[in-house]
C-alpha positions as CSV (number, residue, x, y, z in Angstrom):
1,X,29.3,123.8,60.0
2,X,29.6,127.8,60.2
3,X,27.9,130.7,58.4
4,X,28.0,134.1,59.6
5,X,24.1,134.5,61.0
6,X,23.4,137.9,61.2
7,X,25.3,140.7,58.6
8,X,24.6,144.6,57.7
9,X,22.4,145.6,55.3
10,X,24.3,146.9,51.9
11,X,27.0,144.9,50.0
12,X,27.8,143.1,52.2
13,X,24.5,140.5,52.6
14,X,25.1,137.2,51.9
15,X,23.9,136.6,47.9
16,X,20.7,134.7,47.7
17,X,21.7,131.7,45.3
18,X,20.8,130.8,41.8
19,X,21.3,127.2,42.8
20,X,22.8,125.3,45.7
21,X,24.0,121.8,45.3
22,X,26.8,119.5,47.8
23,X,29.9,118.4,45.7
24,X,31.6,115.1,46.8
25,X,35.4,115.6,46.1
26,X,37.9,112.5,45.7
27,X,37.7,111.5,50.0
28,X,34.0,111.7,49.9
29,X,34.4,114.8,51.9
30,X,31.0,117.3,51.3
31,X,31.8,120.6,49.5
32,X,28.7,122.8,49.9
33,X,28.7,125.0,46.7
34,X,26.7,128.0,45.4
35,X,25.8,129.6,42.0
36,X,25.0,133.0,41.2
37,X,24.3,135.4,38.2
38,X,23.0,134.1,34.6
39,X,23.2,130.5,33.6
40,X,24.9,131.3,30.1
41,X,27.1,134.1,31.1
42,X,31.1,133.7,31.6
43,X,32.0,131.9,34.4
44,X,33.8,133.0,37.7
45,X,34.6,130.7,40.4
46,X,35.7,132.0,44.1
47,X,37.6,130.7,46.6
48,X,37.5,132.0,49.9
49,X,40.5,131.8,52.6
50,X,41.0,130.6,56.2
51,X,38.2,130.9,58.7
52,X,35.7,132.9,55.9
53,X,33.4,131.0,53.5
54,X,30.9,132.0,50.3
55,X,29.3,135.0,52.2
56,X,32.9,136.9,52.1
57,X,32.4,137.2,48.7
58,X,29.1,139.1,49.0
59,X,30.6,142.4,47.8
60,X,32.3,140.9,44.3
61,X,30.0,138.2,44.0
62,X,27.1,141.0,43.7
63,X,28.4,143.0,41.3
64,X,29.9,140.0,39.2
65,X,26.4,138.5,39.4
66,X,24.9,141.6,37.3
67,X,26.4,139.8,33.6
68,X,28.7,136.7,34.8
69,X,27.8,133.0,36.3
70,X,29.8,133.1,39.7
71,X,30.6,130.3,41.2
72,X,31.7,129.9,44.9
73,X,32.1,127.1,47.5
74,X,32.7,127.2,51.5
75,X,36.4,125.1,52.1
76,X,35.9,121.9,54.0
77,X,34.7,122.4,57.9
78,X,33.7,126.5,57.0
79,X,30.2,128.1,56.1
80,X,28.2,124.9,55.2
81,X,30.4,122.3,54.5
82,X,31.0,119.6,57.3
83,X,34.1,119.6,59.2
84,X,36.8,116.9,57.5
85,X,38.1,114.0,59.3
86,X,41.4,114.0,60.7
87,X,43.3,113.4,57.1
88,X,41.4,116.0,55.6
89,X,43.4,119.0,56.6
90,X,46.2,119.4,53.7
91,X,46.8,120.9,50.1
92,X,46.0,117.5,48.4
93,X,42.6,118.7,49.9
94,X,42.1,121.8,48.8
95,X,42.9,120.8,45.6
96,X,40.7,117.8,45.2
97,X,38.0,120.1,46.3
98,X,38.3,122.3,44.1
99,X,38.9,120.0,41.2
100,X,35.6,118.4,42.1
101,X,33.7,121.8,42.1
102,X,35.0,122.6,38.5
103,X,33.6,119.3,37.4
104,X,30.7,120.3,38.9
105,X,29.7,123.3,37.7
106,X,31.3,123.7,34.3
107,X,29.9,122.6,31.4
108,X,32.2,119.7,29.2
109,X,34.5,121.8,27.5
110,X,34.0,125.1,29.9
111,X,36.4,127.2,31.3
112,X,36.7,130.4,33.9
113,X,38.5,132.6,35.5
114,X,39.0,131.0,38.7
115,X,40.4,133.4,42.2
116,X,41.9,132.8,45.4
117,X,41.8,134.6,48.4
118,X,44.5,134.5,51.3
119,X,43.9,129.9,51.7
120,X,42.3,130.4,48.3
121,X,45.0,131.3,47.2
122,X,46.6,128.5,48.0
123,X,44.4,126.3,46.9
124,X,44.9,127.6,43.5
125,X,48.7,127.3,43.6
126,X,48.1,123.4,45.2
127,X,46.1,122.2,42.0
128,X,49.4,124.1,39.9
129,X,50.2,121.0,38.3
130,X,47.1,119.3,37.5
131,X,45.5,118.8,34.2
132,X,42.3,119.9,35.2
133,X,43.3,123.5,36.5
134,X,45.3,124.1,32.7
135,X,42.1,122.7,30.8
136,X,39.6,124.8,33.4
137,X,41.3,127.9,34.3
138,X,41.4,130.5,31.5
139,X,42.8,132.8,33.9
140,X,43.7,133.5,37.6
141,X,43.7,135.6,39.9
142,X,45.7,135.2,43.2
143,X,44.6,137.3,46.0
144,X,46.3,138.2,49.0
145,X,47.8,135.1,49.3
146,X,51.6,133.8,49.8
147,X,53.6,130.5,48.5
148,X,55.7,129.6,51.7
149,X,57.6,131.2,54.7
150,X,54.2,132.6,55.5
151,X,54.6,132.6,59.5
152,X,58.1,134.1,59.2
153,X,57.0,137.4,56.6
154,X,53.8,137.4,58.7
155,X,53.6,141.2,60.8
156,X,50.9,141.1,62.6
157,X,53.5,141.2,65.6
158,X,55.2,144.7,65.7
159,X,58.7,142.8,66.1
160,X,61.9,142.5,64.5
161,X,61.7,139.7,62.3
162,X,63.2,136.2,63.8
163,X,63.0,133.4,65.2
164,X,61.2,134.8,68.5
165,X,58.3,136.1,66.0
166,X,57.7,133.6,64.0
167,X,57.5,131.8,67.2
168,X,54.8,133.6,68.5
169,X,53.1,134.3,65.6
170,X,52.7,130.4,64.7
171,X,51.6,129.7,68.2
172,X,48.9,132.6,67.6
173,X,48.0,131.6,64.3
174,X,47.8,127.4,65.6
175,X,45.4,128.8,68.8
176,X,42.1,127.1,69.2
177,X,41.0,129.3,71.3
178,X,37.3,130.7,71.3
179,X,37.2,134.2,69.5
180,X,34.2,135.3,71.4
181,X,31.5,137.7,70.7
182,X,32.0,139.8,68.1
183,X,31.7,143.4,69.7
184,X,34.0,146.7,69.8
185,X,36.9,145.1,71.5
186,X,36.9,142.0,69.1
187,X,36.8,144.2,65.9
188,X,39.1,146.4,66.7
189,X,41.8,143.2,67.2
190,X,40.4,142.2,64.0
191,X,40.6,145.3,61.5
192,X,44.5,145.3,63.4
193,X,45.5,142.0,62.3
194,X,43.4,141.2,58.7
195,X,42.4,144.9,57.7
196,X,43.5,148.1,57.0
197,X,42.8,151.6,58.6
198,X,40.4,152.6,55.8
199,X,38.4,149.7,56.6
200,X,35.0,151.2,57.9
201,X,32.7,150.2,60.2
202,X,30.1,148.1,57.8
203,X,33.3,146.2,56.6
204,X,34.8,145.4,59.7
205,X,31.5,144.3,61.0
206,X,30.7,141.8,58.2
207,X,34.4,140.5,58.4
208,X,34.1,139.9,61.7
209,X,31.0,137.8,61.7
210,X,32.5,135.9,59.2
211,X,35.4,135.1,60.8
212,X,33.8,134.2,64.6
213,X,31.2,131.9,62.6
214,X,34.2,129.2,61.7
215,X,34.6,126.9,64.6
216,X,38.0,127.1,66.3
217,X,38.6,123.3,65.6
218,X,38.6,124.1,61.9
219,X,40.6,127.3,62.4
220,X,43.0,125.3,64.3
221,X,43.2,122.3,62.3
222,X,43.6,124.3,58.9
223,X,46.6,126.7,60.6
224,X,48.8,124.1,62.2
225,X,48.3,121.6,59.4
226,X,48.6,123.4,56.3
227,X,49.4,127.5,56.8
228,X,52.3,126.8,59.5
229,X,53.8,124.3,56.8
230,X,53.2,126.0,53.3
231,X,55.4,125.7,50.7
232,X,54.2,125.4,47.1
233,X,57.0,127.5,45.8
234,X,58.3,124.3,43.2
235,X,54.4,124.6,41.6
236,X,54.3,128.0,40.5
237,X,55.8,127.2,37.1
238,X,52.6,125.1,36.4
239,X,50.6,128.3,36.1
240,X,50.9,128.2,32.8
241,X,47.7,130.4,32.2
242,X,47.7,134.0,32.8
243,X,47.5,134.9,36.3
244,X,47.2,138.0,38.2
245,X,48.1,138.9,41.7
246,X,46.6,141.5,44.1
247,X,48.1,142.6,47.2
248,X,47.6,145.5,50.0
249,X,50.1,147.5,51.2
250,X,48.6,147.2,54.7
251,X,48.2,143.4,54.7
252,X,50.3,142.3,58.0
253,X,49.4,138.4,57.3
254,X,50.5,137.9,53.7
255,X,52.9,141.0,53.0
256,X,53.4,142.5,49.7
257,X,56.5,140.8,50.3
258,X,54.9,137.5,49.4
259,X,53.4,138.8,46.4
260,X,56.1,140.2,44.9
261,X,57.7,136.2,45.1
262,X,55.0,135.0,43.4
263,X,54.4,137.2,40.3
264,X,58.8,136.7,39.8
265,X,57.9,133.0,39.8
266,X,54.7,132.8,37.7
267,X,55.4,131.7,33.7
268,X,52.4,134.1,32.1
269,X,52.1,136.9,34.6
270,X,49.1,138.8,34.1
271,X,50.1,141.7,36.9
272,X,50.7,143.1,40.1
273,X,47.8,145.3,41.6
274,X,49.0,147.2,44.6
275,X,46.2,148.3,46.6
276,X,47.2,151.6,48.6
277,X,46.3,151.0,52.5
278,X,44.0,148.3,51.9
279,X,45.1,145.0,54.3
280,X,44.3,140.9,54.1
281,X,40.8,141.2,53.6
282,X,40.8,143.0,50.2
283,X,37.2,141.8,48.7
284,X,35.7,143.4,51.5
285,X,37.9,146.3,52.1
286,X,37.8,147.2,48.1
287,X,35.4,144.7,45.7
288,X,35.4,147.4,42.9
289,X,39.3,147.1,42.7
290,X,38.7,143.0,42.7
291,X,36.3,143.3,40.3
292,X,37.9,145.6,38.3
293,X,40.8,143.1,37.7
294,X,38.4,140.0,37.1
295,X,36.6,141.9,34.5
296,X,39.6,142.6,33.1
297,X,40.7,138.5,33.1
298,X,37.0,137.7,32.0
299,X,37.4,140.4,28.9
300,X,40.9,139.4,27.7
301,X,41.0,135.8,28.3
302,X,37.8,134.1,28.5
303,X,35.2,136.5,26.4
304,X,34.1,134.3,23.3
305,X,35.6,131.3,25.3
306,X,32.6,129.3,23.9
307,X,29.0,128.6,25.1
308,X,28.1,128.2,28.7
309,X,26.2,124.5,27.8
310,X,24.1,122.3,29.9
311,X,24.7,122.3,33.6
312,X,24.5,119.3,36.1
313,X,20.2,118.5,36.8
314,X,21.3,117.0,40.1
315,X,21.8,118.4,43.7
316,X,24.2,116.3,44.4
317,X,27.4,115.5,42.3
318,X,30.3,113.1,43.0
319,X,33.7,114.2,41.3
320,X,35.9,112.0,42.7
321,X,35.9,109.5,39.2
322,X,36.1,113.2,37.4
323,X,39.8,113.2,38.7
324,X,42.0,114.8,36.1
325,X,44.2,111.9,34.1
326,X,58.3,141.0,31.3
327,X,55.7,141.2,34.4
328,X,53.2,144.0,33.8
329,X,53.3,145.7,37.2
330,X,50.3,147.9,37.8
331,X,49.1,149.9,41.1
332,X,45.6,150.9,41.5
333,X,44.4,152.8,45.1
334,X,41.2,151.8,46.2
């Protein structure tokens, strides 16, 4: 288990919880799992991405926290929940787990606006055709995320797009190879690949902490086994709900390019938001501008959404028999 130990002072501080509790999803596999914010207030649930986990949230979950329940969970083998077996590394996962959260933490009858981040993302588009996600998700928001050919439209590598860089770029993305301490050298390679140049200093820092705290295994076993072999292009159509899409124009590992392919295949398109210069790691590099566009999802799709209701007494709750029988294009600079 990983969780970023030591972190600035500011936004960026991990959020002390409301409430903890471990969620079992459908494999029995441990999802550790976090509440914030007041008990009846509209719900939010995050969803972090490869390598990060509930504290990369810090900076929207604190200001959603103020007047909305937010939920968030660390993906299996990140933060505080244990590393999966060897099956346990696919998007059948990712979407049991968070099937198994929403059953969790919403009341009977409950819905939220439920984002993605980057693997988040992707976890969102996985559970596309499930019940559950249609009765649970009033709304969506997909962040920074991509469908497929994510190796191929990747530019972290300042080469001509091609076989030889997606070559490289998949064996970089597959390496388990230690990342080290995190100190000057390490963030600068860091803010290159996942950030943009308006990143500062405190942001960098907190990114990078959470990003060495995932053990390499896990970073390994989630890149070769799932990024390296996305495609969930034939679910997007189940996003029935309304579903918005965030991208930055500086984001060399899921390229505006990717965005763009999701918000022409989404149903009920709540969006673009273009954020000028800002790279991968938008809730850190800009949480107003993320927050901004989940208020807007709260207000217009969940507000009056119905009471909050009882929540689960118990620390502990097993999901896995809970199992689910044009485009308005804004831009916003951050």
């Amino acid at each position: 288990m990983s969780r970023a130990t030591q972190s600035p002072g500011g936004r960026y501080v991990p959020l002390a919880a409301v409430r903890e509790l471990t969620v079992t999803s459908a494999d029995g596999s441990r999802v550790h799992t976090e509440i914030y914010g007041p008990e009846k207030a509209p719900a939010v649930v995050l969803v972090h991405g490869w390598t990060c986990s509930t504290a990369f949230w810090a900076g929207v979950a604190r200001e959603l926290a103020a007047d909305h329940r937010v939920i968030a969970y660390d993906q299996r083998g990140h933060g505080r929940s244990p590393v999966p077996g060897p099956g346990g590394y696919s998007t059948t996962a990712l979407a049991d787990d968070l099937e198994a959260v929403l059953a969790a933490t919403l009341a009977p009858g409950e819905r939220a606006v439920v984002a993605g981040h980057s693997m988040g993302g992707m976890t969102v588009m996985a559970a596309a055709d499930r019940p559950f996600l249609s009765e649970r998700a009033a709304a969506v928001l997909l962040c920074n995320t991509g469908s497929s050919k994510l190796v191929a439209e990747s530019v972290v590598l300042p080469l001509r797009a091609g076989r030889i860089r997606t070559a490289i770029q998949r064996a970089v993305l597959a390496s388990s190879a230690p990342l080290g301490p995190v100190n000057g050298i390490s963030r600068k390679i860091l803010q290159y690949a996942t950030m943009g140049p308006r990143a500062t200093r405190e942001q960098v820092q907190a990114c990078a902490e959470i990003v060495h705290a995932c053990p390499r295994k896990v970073r390994s076993g989630w890149a070769t086994k799932v990024l390296a072999l996305l495609d969930l292009d034939a679910g997007l159509g189940g996003l029935t709900m309304p579903t918005a899409v965030i991208t930055g124009t500086a984001d060399r590992l899921t390229p505006p390019v990717l965005s763009q392919r999701i918000i022409d295949a989404l149903p009920n398109s709540a969006g673009l938001t273009t954020l000028d210069g800002m790279g991968h790691m938008t809730p850190i590099e800009a949480p107003d501008a993320v927050c901004s566009v989940l208020r807007g999802l709260v207000r217009d799709h969940l507000a009056g959404d119905g009471a909050a209701g009882g929540r689960p007494a118990t620390a502990e709750t097993t999901a896995s028999t809970a199992k689910a029988t044009g485009d308005l294009v804004g831009e916003e600079s951050a």
